[in-house]
N, C-alpha and C positions, 0 to 999 in steps of 0.2 A: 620701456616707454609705453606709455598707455597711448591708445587714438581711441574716438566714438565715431560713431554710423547712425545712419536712419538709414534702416532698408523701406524702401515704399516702391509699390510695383515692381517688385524681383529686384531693383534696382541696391543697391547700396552705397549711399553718401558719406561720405567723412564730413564732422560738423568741427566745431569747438567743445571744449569741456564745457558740459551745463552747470549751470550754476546749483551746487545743492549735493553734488556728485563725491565732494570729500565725504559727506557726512552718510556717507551712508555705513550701515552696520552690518559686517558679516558674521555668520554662525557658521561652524563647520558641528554639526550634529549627529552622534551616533544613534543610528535607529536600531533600539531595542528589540526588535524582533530578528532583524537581518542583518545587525551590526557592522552595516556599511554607514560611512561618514557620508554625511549628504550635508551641500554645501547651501545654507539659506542666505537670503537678503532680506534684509526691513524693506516695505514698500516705500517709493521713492517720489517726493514732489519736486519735480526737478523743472531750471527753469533754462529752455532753449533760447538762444537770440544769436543772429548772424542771419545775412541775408542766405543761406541756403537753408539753415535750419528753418526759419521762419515761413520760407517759398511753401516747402515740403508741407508744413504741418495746415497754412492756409489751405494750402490746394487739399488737401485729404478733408478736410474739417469742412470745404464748403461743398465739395464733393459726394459726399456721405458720411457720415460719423461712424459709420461702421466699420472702415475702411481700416485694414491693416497695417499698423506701422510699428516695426521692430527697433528699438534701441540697442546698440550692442557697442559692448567694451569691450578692447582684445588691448592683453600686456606682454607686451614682444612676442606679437604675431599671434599669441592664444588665446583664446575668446575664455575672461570673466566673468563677461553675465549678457545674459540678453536676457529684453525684459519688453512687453507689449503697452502700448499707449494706452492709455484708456481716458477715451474723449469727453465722457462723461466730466470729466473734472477740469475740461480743456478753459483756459481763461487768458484772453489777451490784452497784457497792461501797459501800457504809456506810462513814463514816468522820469519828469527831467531832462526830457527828450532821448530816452532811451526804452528800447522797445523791447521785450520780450514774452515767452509763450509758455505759461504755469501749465505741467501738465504730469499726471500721476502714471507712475509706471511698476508695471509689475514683472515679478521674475517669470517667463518663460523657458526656462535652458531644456536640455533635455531633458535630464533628472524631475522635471516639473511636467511633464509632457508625456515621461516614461509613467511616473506614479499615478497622475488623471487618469491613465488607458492600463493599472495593472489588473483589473478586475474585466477587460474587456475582453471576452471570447474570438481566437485567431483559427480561422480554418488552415491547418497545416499544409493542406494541399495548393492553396490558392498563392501565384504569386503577384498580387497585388496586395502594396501597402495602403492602411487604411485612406491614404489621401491622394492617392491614385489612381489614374482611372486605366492604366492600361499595368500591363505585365515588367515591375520594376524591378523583381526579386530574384535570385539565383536558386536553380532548380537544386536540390539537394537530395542526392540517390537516396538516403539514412532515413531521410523523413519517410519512406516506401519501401524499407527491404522486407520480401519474402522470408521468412523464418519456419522452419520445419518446428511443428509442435508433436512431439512423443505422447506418448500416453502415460497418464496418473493413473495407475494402479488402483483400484478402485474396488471396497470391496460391495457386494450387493447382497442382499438380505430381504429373504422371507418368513413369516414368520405366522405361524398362528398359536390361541392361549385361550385360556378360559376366558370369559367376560361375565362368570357369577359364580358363584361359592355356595348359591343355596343349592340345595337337595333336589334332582330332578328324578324322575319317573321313565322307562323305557319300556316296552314291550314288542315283540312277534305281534303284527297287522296277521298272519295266520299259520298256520299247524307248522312246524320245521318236520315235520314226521318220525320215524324213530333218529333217536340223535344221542350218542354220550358224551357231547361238548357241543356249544354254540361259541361264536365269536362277536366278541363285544366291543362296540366303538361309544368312547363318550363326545360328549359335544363339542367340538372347538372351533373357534372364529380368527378372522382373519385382523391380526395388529399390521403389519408392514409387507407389503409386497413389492419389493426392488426387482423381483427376477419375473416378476406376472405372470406366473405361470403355480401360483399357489392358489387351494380351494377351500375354502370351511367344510368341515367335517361334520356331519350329524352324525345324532347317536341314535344305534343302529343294533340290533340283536339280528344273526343270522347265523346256521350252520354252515355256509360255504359262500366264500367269494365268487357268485357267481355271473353277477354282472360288475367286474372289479372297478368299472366306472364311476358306483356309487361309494365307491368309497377311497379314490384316488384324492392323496392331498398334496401332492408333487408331481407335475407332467416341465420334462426340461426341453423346452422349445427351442433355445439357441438361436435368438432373433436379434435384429440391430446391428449386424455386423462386429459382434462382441465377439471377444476370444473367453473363454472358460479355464479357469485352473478347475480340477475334481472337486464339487460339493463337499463342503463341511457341515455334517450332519448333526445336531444334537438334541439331545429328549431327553425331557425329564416328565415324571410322573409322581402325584403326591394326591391319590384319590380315597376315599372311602365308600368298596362297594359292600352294598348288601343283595342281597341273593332274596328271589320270592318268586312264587309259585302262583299259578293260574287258579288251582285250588289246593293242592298242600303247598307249600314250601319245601324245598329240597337242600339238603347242605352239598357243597364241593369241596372236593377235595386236593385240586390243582389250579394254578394260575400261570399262562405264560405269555409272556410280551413278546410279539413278532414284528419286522420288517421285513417287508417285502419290495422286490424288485419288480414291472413288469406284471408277472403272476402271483397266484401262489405256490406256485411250485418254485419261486427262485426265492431264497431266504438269503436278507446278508445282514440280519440280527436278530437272535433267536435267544431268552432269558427264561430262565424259569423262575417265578417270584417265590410261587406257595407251592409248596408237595408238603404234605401231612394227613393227619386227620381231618375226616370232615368238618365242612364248619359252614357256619351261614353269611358270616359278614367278616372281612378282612380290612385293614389299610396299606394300599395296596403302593408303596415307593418303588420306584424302578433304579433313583439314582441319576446321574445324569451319564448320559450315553455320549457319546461321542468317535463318531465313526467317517472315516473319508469314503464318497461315491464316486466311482468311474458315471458319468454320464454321455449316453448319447442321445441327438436330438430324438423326441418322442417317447422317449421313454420315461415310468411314472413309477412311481414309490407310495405305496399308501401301508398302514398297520392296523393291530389288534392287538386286546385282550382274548387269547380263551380261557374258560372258563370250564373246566373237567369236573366229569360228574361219577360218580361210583359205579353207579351203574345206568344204562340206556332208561331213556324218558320218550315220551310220544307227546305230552301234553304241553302247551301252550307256555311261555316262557316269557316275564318278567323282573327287573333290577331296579335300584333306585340306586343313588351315588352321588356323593359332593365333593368336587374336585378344590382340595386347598392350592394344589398346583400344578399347573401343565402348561408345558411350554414344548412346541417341535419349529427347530429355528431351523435353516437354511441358509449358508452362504458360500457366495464363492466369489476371489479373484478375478474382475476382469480386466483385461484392455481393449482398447477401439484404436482403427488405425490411424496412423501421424496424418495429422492434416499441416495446411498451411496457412498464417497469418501474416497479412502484411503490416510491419512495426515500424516505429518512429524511433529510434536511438535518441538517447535522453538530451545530449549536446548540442546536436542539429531540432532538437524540437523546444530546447530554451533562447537556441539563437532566433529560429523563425519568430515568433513570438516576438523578441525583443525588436527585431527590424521592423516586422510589418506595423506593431503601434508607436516605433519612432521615426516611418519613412524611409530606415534603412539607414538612420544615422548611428545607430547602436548594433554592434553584434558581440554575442558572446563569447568570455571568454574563460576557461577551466581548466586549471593544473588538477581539478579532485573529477571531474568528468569528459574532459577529452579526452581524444586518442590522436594517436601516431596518422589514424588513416582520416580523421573527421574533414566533413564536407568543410568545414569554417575552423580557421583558427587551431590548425593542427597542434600537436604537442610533441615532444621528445620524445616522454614515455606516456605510457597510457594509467589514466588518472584511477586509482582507487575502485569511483564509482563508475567508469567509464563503460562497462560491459553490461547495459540494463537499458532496457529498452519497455516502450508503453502502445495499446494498443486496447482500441475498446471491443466489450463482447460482441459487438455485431462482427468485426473483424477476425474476434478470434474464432466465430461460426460462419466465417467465410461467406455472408449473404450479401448476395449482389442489391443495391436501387434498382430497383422498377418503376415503368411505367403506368401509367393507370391503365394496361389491358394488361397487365402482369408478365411484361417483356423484360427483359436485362437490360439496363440504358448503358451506350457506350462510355469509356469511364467510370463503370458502377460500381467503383468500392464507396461504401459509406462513407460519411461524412467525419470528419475528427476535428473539434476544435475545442481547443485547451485556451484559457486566460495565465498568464505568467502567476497570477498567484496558486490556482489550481495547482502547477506543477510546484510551484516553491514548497506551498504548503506540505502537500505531501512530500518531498520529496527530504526535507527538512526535520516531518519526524523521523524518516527512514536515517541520516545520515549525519543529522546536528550539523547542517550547512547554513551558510547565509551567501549574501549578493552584495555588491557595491560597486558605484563606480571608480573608476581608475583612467588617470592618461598618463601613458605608453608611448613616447614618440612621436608629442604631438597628437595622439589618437585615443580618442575615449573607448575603454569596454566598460563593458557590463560584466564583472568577473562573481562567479559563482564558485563556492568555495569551502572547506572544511571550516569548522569554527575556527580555528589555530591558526590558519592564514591573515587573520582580521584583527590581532593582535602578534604582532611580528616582534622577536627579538633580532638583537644586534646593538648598533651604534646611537645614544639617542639621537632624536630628530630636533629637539630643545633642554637645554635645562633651567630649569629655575631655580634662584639660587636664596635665600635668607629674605623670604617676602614676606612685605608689613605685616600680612594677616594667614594664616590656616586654621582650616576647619579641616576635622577628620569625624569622620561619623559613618556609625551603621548602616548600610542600603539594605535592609528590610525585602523588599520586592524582591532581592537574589538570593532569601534564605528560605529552601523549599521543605515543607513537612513528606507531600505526597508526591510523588511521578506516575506518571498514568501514560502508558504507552501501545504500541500496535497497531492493529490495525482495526478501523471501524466495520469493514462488510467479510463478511467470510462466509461458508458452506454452513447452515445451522439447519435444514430439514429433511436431514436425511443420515442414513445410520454411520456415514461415512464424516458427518459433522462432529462425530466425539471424538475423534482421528486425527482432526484438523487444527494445527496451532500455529496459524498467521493470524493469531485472535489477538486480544487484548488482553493487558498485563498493570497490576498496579503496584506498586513499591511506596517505600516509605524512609525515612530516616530518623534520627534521636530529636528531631525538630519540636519542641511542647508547648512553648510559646507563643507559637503563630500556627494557627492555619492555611498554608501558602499552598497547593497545589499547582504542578505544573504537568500540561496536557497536551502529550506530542504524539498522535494517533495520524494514522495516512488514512487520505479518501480512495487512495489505489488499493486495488484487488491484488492481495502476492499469495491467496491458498491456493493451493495444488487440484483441491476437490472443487471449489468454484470454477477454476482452469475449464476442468478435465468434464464436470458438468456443462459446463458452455459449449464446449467441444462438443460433447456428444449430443447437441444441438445440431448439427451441422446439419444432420439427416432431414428434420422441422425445417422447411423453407418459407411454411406458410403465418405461422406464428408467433408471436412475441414470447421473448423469455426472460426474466428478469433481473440479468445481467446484463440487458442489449445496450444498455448508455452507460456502465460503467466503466471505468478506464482500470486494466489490469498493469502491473509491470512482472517484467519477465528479467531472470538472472541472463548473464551468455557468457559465452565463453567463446573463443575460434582457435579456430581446427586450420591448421597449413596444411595444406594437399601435398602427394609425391609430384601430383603435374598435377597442373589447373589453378583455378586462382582460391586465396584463402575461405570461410566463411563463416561468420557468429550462429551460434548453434545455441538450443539450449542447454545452460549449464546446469544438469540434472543428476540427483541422488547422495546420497550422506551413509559415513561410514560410522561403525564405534555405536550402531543404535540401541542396540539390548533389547528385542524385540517391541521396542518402546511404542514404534508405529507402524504403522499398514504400509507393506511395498516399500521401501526404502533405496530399491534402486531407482525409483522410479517417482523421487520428491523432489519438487520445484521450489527453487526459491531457498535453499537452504540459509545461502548466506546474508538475507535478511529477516532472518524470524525476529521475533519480537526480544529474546531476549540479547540478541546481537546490537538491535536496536538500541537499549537499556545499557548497553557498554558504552557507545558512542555517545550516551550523555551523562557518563559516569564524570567529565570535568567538567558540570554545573551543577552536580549533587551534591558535592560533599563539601560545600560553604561554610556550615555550620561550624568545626573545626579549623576552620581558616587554613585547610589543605592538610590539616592531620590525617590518616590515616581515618575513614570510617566505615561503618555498616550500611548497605542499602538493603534493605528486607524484604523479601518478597512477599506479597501479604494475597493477592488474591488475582483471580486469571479467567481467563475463558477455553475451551475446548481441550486440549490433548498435552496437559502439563505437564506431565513425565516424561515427554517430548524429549530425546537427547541423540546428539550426535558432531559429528565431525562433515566441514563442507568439506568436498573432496576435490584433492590435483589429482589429477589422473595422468599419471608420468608411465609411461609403457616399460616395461621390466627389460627388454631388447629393443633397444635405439639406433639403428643405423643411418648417419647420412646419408641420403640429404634429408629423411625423417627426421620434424621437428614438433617435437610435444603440443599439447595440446597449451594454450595461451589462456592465461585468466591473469585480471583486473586486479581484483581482492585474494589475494592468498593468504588469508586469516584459515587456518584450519584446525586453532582450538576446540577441543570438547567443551559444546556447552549445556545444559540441563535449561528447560522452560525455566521452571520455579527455581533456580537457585537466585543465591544472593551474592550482594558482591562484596569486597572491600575494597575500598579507594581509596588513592590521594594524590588524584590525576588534576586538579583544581589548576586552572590558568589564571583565575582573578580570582580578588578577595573580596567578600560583599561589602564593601568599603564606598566612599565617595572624598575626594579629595577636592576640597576649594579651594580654586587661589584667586581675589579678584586684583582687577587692575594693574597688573605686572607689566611692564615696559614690555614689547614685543615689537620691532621694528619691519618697517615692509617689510626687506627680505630674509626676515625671521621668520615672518607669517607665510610666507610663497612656499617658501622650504617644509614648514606644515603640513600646509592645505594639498602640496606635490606628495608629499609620507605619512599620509594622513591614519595610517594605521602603525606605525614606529612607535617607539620609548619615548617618552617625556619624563627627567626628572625631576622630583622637587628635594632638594637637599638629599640626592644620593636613592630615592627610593622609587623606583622603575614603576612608570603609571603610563596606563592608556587613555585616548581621548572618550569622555561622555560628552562634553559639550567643550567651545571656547568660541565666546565671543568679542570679536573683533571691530575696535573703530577706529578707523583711518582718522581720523580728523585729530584723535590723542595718539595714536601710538601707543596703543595698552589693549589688552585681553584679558576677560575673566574665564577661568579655567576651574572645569569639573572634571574631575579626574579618576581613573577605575586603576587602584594598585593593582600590580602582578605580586601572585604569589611568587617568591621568592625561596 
């Protein structure tokens, strides 16, 4: 049984039916991006008369016109529509001696209230709702748990190289005195310095290292709080010297390439290029060297050419030489120690959001991202994506607010505030999720959800049976040439960027007809080397860096104690790699790389075939595309109770490859559009809908979801747009 209301000053009235109220039009509409059914209404000129309704609307209208007055329809006891006056259109007619009050009304419900405020930025921390003026919200541990962050393996790199090709000139500044070998350095400069403690090289003629200062191109300082694996050494040499004299010219007869340790009495690579006859000019390749250093802090490595002469010289010593190639590279393994970041878990930080810009009339709710333990709306089991959490770089560099005399303010973790779309969006290319509401016992969510759940089998919810009119045709918009996936911000200025494949990814299908691209990249940060750089920010207190406003997400996993209570950890490292990438026990983020990502939309790709089996082709990428491995469960070999394994969320632990490609024919719907207009539908045909708004509808036996169905009470008929299941 239907009743109306005017709520005005908190108050809520029961009126009579206004006049205008059959005729109104409902849509139940699925939104194509989020493909929840959101429920619309035609705007309504409706006309109130009764002396309560009448009182109400005088007393507001001469009061102020601004004045808030809610209309609202509940059918056995559950609110239909609320919808707001708008006085603008207000008009009071006499007529026949009968009085009533014309006035326009618009839909307000939540869903209308929820999408105004989905671009509106919510401080996670704050528990006041936007129309609040004191503390209305329930404090939620998740939105603040401390998380211990490991170290990203990281490798660092120095490096110096020629920076010219042409022909340069060297000589002895004065006499080397008698000498039957000088030692020869050519020119080299400095490309990358990760470890800072690399020098350019000038070219240098001298008999003996005797001030080895001048000619040091590695000193290992061991600064930053960094841990060291042993330098990986390598040299390569590709010069043409020639030999010349102060006044004859002399030929040689030997050439050896040295490194040194500290002195020169410590050798730990000694080659000999040239033994023969004399000669005057050589091209002088060493090959590439590669050799592991024990390093301890202070200590320096620098090299030579010597250059051996037949017999002792006294006079004055000159070379020319052009390097086609020279390269002495530097790297080594670090880590920095775990720090800690305080993170938002993803289910308590879409419920905050959704409360604070509806008052707290809306909270979330998720079978694909709750958990067993979540502050709001617990679950059974824990949801797919349920173990993944976000937190921005200031957080993840642990830097307190300050005051303006540069004090810590109490309180002082930075500030974090996310818009519901911010998290949708991303969160959507990571997952192929959407959002919709739903009532549950009388009780509205906001439920967030894998694609699969938003098209639900079973029993249908209507069928339609031999109607006057069908139209079947092509939906165009759902047949995709190109997929474009990943992630937008990742590690790209540093040598540790070629390494890194939380990047971006493009694919393709047999599509020739249409150029449809579809582009599901996250604004959240998941590389491991952005992580681990931000991190080793922590030390910089005073400076900006420029991940400090981005938002990262983080995989987890929890860990149950012998004693003590549980705790989400990060879920760190991949197995099955084939030295494909840098540190592999020590990778973040496995189980959403990009091409993980590119699986989970593998049932809206392959349209084209109407769920035949297809190709996805990988056609082109960013950073470290041979990228391969397995996420890992890490199940303990010797299990004793009360020992209980470690817990994870997504136990997908496929081998996957960056660049491969897929086949599919995971297809849920067919790029079809089914119309049926005007088909009888009685109330509670329509109620029963609008309650299973994501169930089967059939049209003569062939299982369709709702795109659109509009409803008018006043005929008892819907026209219906309809999305086939593949079948």
């Amino acid at each position: 049984m239907y009743k109306f209301y005017l709520k005005y000053n908190s108050k809520k009235n029961e009126i009579p039916e206004p006049i205008g109220w059959d005729g109104l039009e409902l849509t139940l509409k699925r939104n194509e991006k989020s493909h929840g059914i959101d429920v619309e209404y035609s705007d309504l000129s409706l006309q109130f008369y009764g002396e309560k309704a009448i009182g109400i609307l005088e007393d507001a209208y001469n009061n102020d016109i601004d004045n808030l007055i809610t209309f609202i329809c509940e059918n056995n006891g559950i609110e239909e529509y609320r919808g707001q006056l708008d006085f603008e259109a207000y008009n009071k007619v006499y007529e026949d001696g009968y009085c009533y009050i014309e006035v326009k009304v618009a839909d307000i419900g939540i869903q209308v209230l929820f999408n105004n405020r989905i671009d509106q930025k919510v401080d996670l921390d704050s528990l006041k709702s936007f129309d609040s003026e004191t503390d209305n919200l329930t404090q939620y541990p998740m939105l603040k748990h401390e998380i211990e962050l490991p170290s990203r393996g990281m490798m660092l790199v120095s490096q110096l190289s020629n920076t010219s090709a042409e022909r340069q000139y060297v000589n002895t500044d004065d006499s080397m005195g008698t000498y039957r070998s000088f030692l020869f350095q050519p020119q080299l400069d400095i490309v990358i310095n990760e470890l800072d403690t690399i020098y350019s090289v000038p070219a240098t003629i001298t008999s003996s290292f005797s001030n080895i200062n001048n000619n040091i191109f590695f000193k290992f300082s061991e600064e930053n709080n960094l841990t060291y694996k042993p330098i990986e050494l390598s040299v390569i040499f590709n010069l043409n010297y020639r030999q010349i004299g102060s006044f004859i010219p002399e030929p040689f007869d030997k050439i050896q390439f040295t490194i040194y340790k500290n002195d020169s009495n410590t050798v730990i690579y000694d080659y000999t290029i040239y033994d023969g006859n004399p000669i005057m000019e050589y091209d002088i390749k060493t090959g590439l060297i590669k050799i592991i250093v024990d390093m301890n802090k202070n200590d320096v490595l620098f090299f030579s050419f010597k250059i051996h002469f037949p017999e002792e010289k006294t006079e004055y010593r000159s070379c020319n030489y052009t390097i086609r190639e020279a390269k002495i590279e530097m790297k080594s393994l670090t880590t920095f120690p775990s720090t800690n970041a305080n993170m938002s878990l993803l289910h308590e930080t879409m419920s905050r959001i959704a409360e604070s810009i509806t008052n707290k009339q809306i909270t979330v709710k998720s079978d694909y991202y709750g958990r067993k333990d979540s502050n709001i709306n617990p679950t059974n089991t824990n949801g797919i994506g349920s173990f993944k959490a976000l937190a921005t770089g200031l957080r993840v560099r642990n830097i307190p607010l300050r005051d303006a005399a540069g004090n810590d303010m109490e309180n002082s973790d930075t500030l974090f505030t996310l818009s519901f779309s911010d998290v949708i969006k991303s969160l959507t290319a990571i997952d192929n999720i959407g959002f919709g509401f739903v009532t549950e016992n009388g009780i509205q969510y906001l439920h967030v959800e894998s694609l699969e759940w938003f098209y639900k089998i079973g029993k249908p919810i209507f069928e339609i049976h031999n109607p006057n009119k069908i139209e079947r045709g092509i939906d165009s918009n759902r047949l995709y040439s190109i997929f474009k996936c990943g992630y937008k911000k990742y590690e790209t200025e540093n040598f540790n960027g070629l390494d890194a494949f939380h990047t971006e990814r493009e694919y393709r299908t047999r599509l020739k007809l249409k150029n449809n691209a579809m582009e599901q990249k996250s604004d959240f940060i998941a590389d491991g080397y952005a992580i681990e750089y931000t991190r080793r920010e922590s030390i910089n207190t005073t400076s900006d860096w420029r991940y400090d406003n981005d938002v990262f997400i983080f995989c987890l996993k929890k860990t149950h104690a012998f004693q003590g209570p549980d705790s989400y950890v990060i879920d760190l490292g991949a197995s099955e790699t084939g030295n494909t990438m840098i540190s592999p026990d020590t990778v973040y983020n496995m189980r959403i790389s990009p091409v993980r990502m590119a699986k989970k939309w593998l049932n809206r790709l392959s349209s084209l075939g109407f769920g035949k089996k297809e190709d996805i082709i990988f056609t082109s990428g960013t950073g470290n595309l041979q990228a391969k491995g397995r996420a890992r469960i890490k199940v303990p070999i010797d299990i004793l109770p009360p020992l209980i394994p470690d817990e994870y969320a997504d136990k997908d632990t496929e081998l996957y490859v960056e660049n491969q490609n897929f086949k599919n024919n995971s297809l849920i719907l067919l790029p079809e559009l089914i119309k049926v207009p005007e088909y009888p539908v009685t109330v509670n045909e329509y109620k029963t809908i609008k309650e299973n708004p994501y169930g089967i509808i059939t049209v003569d036996d062939t299982p369709c979801y709702i795109s659109e169905i509009k409803y008018k009470k006043q005929k008892n008929t819907a026209s219906f747009v309809l999305i086939p299941k593949k079948v």
